[in-house]
C-alpha positions as CSV (number, residue, x, y, z in Angstrom):
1,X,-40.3,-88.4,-11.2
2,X,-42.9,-89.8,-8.7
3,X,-46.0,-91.2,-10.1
4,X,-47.9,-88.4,-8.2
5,X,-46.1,-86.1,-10.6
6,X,-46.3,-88.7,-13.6
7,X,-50.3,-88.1,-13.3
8,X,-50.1,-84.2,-12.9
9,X,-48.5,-83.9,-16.5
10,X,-51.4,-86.4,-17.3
11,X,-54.0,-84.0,-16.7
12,X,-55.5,-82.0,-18.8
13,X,-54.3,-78.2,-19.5
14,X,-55.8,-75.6,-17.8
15,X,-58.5,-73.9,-19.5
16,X,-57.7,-70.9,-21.4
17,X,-59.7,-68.4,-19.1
18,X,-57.5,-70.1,-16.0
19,X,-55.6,-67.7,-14.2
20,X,-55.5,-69.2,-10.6
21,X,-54.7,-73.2,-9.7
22,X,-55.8,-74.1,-5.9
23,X,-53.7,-76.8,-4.3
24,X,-55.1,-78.7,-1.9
25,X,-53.4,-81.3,0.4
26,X,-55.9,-84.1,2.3
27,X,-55.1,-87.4,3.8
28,X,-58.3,-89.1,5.9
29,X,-60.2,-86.1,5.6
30,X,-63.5,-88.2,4.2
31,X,-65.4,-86.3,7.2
32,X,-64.4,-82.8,6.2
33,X,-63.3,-82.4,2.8
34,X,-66.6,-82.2,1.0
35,X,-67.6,-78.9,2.7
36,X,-64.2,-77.3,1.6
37,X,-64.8,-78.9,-2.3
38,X,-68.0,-77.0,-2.2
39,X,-67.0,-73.5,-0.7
40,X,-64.2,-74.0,-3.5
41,X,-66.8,-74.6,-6.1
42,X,-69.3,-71.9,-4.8
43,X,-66.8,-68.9,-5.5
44,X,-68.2,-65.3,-6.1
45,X,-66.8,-62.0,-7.9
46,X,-66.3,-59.4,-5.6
47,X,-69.6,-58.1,-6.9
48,X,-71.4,-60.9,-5.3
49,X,-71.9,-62.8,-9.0
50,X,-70.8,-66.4,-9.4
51,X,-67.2,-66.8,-10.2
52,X,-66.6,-68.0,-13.9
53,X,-66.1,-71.6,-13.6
54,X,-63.1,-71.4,-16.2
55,X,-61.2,-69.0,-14.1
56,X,-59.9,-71.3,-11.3
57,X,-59.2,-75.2,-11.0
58,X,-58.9,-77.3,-8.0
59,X,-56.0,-79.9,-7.9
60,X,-56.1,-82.2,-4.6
61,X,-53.8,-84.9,-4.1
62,X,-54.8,-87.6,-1.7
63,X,-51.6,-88.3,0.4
64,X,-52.0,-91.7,1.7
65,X,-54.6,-92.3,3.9
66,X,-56.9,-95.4,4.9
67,X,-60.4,-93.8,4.1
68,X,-62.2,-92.3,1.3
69,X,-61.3,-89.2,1.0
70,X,-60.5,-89.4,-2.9
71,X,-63.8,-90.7,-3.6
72,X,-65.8,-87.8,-1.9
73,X,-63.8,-85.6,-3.9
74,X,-64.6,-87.3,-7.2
75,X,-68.5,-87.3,-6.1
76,X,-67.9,-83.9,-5.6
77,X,-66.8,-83.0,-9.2
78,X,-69.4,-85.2,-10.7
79,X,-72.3,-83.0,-9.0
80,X,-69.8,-79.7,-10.5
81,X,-69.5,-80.7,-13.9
82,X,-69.0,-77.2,-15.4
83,X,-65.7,-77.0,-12.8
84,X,-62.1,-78.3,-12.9
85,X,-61.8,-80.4,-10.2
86,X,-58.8,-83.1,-10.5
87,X,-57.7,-85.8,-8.2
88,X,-54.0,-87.2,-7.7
89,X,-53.6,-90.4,-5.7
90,X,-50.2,-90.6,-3.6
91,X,-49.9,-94.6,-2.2
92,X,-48.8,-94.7,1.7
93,X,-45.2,-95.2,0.7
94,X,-45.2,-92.3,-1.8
95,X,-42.8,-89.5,-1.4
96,X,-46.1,-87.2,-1.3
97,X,-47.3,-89.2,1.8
98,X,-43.8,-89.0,4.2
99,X,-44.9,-85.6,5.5
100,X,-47.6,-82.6,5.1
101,X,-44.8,-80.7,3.7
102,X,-44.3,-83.1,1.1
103,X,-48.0,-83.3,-0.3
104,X,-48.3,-79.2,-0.1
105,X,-45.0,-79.1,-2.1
106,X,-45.8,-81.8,-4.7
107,X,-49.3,-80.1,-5.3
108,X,-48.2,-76.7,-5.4
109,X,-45.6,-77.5,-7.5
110,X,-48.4,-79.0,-10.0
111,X,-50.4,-75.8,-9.6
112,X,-47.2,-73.5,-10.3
113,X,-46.4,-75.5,-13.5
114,X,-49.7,-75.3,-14.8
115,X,-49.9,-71.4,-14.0
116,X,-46.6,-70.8,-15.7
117,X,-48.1,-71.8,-19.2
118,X,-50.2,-68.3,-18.3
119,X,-49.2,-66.4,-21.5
120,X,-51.9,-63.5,-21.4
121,X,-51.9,-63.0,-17.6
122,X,-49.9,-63.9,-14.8
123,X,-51.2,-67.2,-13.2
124,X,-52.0,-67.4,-9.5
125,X,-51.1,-70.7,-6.9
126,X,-53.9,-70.8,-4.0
127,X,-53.8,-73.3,-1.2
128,X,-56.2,-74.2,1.5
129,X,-57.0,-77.2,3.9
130,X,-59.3,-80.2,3.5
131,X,-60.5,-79.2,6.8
132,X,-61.0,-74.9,5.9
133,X,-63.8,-73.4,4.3
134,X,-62.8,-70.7,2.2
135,X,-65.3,-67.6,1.7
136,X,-67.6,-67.5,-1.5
137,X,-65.1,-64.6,-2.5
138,X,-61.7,-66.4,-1.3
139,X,-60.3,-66.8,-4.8
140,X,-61.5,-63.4,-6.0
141,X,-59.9,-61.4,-3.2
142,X,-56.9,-63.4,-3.1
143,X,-56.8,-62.1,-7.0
144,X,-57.4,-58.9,-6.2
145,X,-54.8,-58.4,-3.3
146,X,-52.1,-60.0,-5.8
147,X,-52.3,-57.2,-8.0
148,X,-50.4,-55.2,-5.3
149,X,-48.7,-58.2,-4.1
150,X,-46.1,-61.0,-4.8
151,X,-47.8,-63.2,-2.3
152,X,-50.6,-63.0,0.1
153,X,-52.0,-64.8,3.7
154,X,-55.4,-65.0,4.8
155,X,-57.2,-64.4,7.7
156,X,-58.1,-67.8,9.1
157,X,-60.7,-68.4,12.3
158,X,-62.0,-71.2,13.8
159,X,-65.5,-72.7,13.0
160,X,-67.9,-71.0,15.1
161,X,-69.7,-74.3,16.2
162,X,-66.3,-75.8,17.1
163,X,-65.1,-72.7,19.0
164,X,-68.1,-72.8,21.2
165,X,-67.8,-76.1,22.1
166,X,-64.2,-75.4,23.7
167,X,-63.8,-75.2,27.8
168,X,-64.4,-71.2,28.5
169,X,-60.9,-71.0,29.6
170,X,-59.2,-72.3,26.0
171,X,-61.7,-69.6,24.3
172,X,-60.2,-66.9,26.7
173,X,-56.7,-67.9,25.7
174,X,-58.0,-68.0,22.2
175,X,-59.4,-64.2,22.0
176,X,-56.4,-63.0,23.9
177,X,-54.1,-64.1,21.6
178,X,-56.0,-62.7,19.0
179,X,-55.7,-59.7,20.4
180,X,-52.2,-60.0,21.1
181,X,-51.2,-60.6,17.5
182,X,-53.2,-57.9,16.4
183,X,-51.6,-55.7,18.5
184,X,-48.4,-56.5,17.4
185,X,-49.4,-56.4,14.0
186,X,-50.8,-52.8,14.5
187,X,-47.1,-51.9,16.1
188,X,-44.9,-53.7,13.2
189,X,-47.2,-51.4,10.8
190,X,-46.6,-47.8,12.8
191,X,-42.7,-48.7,13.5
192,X,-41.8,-50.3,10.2
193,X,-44.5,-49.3,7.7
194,X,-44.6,-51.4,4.4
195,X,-46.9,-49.8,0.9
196,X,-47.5,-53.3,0.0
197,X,-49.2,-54.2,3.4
198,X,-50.6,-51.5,5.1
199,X,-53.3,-51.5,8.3
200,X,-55.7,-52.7,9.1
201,X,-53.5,-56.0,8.4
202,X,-53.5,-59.3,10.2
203,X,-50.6,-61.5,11.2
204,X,-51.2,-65.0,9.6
205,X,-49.4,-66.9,6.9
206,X,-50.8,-70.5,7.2
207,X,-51.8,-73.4,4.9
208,X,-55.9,-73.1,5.0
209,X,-54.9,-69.7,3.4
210,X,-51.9,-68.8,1.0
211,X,-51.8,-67.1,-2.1
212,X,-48.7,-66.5,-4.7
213,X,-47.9,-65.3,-8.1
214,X,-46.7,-68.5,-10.0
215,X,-43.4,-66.9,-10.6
216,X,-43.2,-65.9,-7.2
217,X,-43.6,-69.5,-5.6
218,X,-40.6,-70.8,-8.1
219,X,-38.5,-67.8,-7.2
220,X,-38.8,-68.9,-3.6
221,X,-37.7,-72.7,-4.1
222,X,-40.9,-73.8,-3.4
223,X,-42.6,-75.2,0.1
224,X,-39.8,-77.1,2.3
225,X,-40.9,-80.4,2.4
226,X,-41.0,-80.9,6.4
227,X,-42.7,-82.6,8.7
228,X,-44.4,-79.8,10.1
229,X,-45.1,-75.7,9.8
230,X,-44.0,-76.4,6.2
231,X,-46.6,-73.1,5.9
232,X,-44.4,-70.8,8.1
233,X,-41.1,-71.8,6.4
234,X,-42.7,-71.1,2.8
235,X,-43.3,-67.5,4.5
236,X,-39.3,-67.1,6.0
237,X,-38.4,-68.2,2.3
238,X,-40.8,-65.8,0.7
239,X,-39.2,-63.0,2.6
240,X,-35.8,-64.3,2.2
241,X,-36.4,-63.0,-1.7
242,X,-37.9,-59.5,-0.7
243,X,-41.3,-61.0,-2.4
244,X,-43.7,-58.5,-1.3
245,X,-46.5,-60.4,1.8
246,X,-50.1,-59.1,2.1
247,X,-51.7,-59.6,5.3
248,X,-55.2,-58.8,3.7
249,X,-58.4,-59.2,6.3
250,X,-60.8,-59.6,3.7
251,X,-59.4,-63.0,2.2
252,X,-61.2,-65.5,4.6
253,X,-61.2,-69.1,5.7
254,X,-63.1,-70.8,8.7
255,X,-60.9,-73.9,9.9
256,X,-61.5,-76.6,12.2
257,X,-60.3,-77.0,15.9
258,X,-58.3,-80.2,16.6
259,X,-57.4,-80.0,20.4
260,X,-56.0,-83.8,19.2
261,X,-53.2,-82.6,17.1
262,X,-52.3,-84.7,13.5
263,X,-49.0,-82.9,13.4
264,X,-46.7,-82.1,16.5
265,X,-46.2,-77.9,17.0
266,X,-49.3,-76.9,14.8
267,X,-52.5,-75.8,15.6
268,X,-53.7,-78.9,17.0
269,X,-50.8,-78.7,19.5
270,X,-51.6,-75.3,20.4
271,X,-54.6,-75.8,21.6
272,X,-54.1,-78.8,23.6
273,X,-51.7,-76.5,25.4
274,X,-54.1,-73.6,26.3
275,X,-56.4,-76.4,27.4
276,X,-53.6,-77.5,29.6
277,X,-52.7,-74.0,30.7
278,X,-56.4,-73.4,31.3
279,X,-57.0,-76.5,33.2
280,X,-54.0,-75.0,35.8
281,X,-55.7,-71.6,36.0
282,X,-52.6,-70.1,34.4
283,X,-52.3,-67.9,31.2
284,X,-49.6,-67.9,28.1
285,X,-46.5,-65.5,29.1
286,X,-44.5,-64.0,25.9
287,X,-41.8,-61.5,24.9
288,X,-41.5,-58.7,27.2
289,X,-43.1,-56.0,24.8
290,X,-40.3,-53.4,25.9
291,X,-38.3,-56.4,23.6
292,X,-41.0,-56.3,21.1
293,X,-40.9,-52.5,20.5
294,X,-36.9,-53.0,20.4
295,X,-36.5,-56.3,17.9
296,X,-39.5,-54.1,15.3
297,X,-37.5,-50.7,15.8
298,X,-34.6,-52.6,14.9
299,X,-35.8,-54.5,11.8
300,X,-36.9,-50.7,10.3
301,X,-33.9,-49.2,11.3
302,X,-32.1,-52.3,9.2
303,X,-34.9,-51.8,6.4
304,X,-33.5,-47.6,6.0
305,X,-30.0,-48.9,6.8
306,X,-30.7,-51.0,3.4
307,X,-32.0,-48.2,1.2
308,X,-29.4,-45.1,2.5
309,X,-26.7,-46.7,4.3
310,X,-27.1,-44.3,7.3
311,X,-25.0,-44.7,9.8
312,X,-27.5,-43.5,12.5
313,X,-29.6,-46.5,11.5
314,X,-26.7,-49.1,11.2
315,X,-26.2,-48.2,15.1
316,X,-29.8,-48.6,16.5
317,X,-29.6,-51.7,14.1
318,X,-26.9,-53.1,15.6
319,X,-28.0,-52.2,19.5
320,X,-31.2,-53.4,18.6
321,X,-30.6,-56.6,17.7
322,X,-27.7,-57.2,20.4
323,X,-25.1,-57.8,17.9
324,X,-21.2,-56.6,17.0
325,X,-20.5,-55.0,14.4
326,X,-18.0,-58.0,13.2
327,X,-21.2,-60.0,13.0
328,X,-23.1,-57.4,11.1
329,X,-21.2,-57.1,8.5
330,X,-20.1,-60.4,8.4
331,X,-23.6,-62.0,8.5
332,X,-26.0,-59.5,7.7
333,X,-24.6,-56.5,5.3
334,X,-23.3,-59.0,3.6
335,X,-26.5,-60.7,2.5
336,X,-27.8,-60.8,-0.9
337,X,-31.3,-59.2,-0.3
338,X,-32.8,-57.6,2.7
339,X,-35.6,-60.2,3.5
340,X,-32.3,-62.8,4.0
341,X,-30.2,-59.6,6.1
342,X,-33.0,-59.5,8.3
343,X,-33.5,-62.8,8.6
344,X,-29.6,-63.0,9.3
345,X,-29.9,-60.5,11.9
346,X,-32.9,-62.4,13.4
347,X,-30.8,-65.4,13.7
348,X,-27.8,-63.6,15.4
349,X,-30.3,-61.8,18.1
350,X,-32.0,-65.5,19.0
351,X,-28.2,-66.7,19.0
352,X,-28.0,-64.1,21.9
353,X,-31.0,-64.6,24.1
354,X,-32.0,-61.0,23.0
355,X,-35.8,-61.8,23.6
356,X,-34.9,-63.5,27.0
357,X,-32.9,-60.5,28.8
358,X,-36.1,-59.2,30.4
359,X,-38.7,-61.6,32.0
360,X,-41.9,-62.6,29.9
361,X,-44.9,-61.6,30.8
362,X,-48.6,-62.5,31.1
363,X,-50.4,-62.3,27.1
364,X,-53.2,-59.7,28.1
365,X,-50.5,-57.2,30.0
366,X,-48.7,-57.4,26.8
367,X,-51.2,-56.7,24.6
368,X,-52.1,-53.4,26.3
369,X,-48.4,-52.4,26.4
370,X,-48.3,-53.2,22.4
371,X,-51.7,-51.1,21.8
372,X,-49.8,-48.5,24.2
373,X,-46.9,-48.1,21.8
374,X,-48.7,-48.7,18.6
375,X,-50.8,-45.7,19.4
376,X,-47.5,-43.3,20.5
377,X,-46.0,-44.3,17.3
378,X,-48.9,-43.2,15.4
379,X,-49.3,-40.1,17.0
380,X,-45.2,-39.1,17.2
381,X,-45.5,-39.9,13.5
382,X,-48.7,-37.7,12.5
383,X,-47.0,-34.7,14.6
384,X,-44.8,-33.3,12.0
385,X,-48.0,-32.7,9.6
386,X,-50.1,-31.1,12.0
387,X,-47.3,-29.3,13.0
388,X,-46.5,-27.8,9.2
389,X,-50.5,-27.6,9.5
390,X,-50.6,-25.1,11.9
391,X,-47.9,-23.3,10.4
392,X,-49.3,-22.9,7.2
393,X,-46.1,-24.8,5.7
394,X,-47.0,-26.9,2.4
């Protein structure tokens, strides 16, 4: 036991009315974190009311760091005095401190345990950024959306002010890849339709906004403690346990635009590379969406494969993601849920260069080939009814 988790078993229990834990990560955030303290402690019902105070608690855990982050936190709580609000030191040479995906672990992991003492209702684990501002009814829809879900992502945006002080050509790669992923979002919902997330959906699961059931987060093993995109691989082991992800567009967050990025491959580094992209008066290329429309056919055709055992669907299954049937059944049938078949199948079609067989293409061209097939898709599926409609069948 760390002395990070020696002084979360220190603290005190969670009030009786507590049904949701947020975990927040910071580490020289003295600069931002007070403005993500106070969203937290501003929260609304989704009536527009203020948010009991004994419904929710805050738990940050100051990873290391060389400012005073903890202490704006602590001023924070003093001018909140009806909210939880608890602070957890983690030295420089702390386990908590070796990576991001070390501190989001060890304070999740405090915010699970205490939500696991729930005995009248099921107890929620939110997370969020020192440098996001969650909406006055972040915690309240994230409550509402896990009544239909195991686990739930956020749509996150960047701060206005921030976003218009970016070079014109990073804000058009910005809004084109929005669009992008909305449009593939709107495609993965027409070709492989799930009742737990339906459209209008979005496509993000990142750390300024996640939301489990307690029991959920355990049954998942937890957040990987790595160096980076710790967020995404909570997400691949979520769905490695068929927990059931909502993509909900009305749980918010506003987060802040680092082109200098803390942590290699996140955000931060994604920017600096439309800015560089940009700068050459060149645009972001991606999958070929012929590919796309493949790789999502395939992953529904594996999802009825599942549920029936079809053999029409084991076929466009296997074609789909460019794999033998030896592999299939070694790998992928033999898995023991579907979220870790498909992830097995995902693995054997990136194994093959599926996605690279056809050249990539420029971002906007793909978007409107995605919006193309999203729309057929809805429109081949919608047929049948109108068809029995006309008939007078039904």
């Amino acid at each position: 036991m760390t002395p990070a988790d020696a002084a979360f078993l220190a603290l005190p229990p969670p009030r009786p009315r507590c049904v949701a834990s947020i975990a927040l990560p910071a580490r020289d955030e003295a600069g931002r974190i007070a403005r993500a303290v106070e969203a937290i402690v501003a929260q609304r019902r989704l009536d527009g009311l203020s948010l009991d105070p004994d419904a929710y608690e805050l738990l940050v855990l100051v990873n290391g760091g060389a400012d005073d982050t903890a202490g704006v936190v602590e001023r924070c709580a003093a001018r909140a005095p009806r909210h939880a609000i608890h602070v957890v030191r983690a030295g420089a040479d702390a386990p908590e401190s070796r990576s991001v995906g070390a501190a989001r672990r060890a304070v999740m992991d405090a915010a699970a345990a205490r939500m696991l003492t729930r005995t009248t209702i099921e107890g929620a684990v939110l997370t969020t950024d020192a440098d996001s501002v969650v909406a006055p009814d972040w915690v309240a829809q994230n409550l509402a959306a896990l009544r239909g879900a195991d686990a739930v992502g956020g749509r996150v945006v960047p701060d206005p002010a921030e976003r218009a002080a970016l070079p014109a050509g990073v804000r058009a790669e910005l809004d084109a890849k929005t669009a992008y992923e909305f449009a593939l979002a709107s495609l993965e919902s027409a070709l492989d339709p799930l009742p737990h997330d339906p459209w209008p959906r979005h496509w993000q699961r990142c750390g300024p906004s996640l939301a489990l059931r307690a029991n959920t987060y355990v049954r998942a093993g937890g957040v990987p403690p790595l160096e980076r995109l710790e967020d995404y691989a909570l997400y691949r082991a979520l769905v490695a346990v068929d927990a059931r992800f909502r993509h909900s567009v009305r749980v918010r967050v506003t987060t802040s635009l680092r082109v200098a990025a803390r942590v290699a491959g996140g955000f931060g580094s994604e920017l600096a590379a439309m800015n560089a992209l940009a700068g050459a008066g060149q645009t972001s290329l991606v999958e070929h969406p012929s590919t796309t429309h493949e790789l999502i056919a395939a992953r529904a055709a594996l999802r009825r494969w599942w549920d029936a055992r079809d053999p029409l669907d084991l076929h466009q299954t296997v074609t789909g993601f460019g794999l033998t049937p030896a592999a299939f059944h070694e790998r992928v049938a033999s898995a023991p849920a579907f979220g870790a078949a498909l992830a097995a199948a995902q693995t054997l079609a990136l194994e093959r260069g599926v996605a690279e067989r056809r050249p990539r293409v420029a971002i906007a061209d793909a978007r409107r080939v995605l919006a193309f097939y999203a729309s057929a898709a809805r429109a081949n599926a919608s047929r049948p009814t109108r068809e029995m409609a006309r008939s007078g069948a039904g």
